[in-house]
C-alpha positions in Angstrom: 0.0 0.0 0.0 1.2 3.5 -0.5 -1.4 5.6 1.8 0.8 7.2 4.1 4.6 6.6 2.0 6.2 9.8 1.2 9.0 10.3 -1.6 11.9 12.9 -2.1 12.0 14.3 -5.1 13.7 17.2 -6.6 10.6 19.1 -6.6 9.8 18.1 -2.7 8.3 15.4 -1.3 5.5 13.8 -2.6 2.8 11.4 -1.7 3.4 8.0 -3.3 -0.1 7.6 -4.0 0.0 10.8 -6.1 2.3 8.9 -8.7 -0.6 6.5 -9.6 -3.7 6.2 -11.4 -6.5 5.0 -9.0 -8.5 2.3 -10.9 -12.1 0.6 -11.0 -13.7 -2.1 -12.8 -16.7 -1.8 -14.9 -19.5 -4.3 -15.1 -17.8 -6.1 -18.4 -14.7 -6.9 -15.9 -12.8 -4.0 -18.1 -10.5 -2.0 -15.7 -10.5 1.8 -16.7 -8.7 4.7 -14.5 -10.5 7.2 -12.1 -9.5 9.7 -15.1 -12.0 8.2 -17.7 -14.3 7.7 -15.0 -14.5 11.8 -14.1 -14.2 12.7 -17.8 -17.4 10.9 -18.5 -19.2 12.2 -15.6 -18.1 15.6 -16.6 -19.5 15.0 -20.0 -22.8 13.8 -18.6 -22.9 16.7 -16.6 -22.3 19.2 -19.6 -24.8 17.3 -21.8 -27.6 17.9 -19.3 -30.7 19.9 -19.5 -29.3 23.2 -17.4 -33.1 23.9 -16.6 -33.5 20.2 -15.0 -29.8 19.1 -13.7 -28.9 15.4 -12.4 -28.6 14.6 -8.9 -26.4 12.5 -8.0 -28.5 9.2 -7.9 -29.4 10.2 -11.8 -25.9 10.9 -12.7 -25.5 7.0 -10.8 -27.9 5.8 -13.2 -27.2 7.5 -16.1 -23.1 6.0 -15.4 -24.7 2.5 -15.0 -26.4 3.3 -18.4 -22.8 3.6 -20.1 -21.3 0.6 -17.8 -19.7 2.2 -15.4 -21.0 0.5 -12.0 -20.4 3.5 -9.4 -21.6 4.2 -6.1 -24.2 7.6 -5.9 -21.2 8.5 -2.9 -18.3 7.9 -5.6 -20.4 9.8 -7.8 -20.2 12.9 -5.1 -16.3 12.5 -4.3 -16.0 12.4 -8.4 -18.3 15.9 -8.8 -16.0 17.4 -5.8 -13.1 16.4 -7.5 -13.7 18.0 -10.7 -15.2 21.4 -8.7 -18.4 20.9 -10.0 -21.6 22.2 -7.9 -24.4 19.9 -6.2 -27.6 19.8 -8.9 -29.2 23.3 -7.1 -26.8 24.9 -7.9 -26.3 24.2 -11.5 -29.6 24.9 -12.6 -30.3 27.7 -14.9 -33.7 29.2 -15.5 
């Protein structure tokens, strides 16, 4: 594991864990990184009617839709991640 391990670098010192690509497993047993993961929940999210955003459940589903098999609170951590507002406070009128 590489939680708490700490590297000096040239630049400083670094988390370990910040050198790697986190990873999940989609429901065809395909292994994809956290990166693809957030770039198509960002692409959901952009797609969306401003007027009517996802929550996060509906961004859940709409993941499982594409076979990504995500949890609503990965879902959240993801959304954080990428700075992008709960569903209240995207909407548009």
């Amino acid at each position: 594991m590489s939680n708490s391990k700490f590297v000096q670098t040239e630049f400083g010192t670094i988390k370990l864990k910040a050198l790697f690509s986190e990873k999940m497993t989609m429901a065809d047993g395909e292994e994809i990184s956290s990166k693809k993961v957030k770039s198509e929940l960002a692409d959901i999210i952009a797609n969306e009617d401003k007027r009517k955003p996802l929550s996060d459940q509906k961004l859940m589903e709409a993941m499982k839709e594409k076979g990504y098999d995500i949890a609503r609170r990965t879902i959240a951590k993801y959304r954080e991640q990428l700075d992008i507002p709960v569903a209240r406070l995207r909407k548009e009128l």
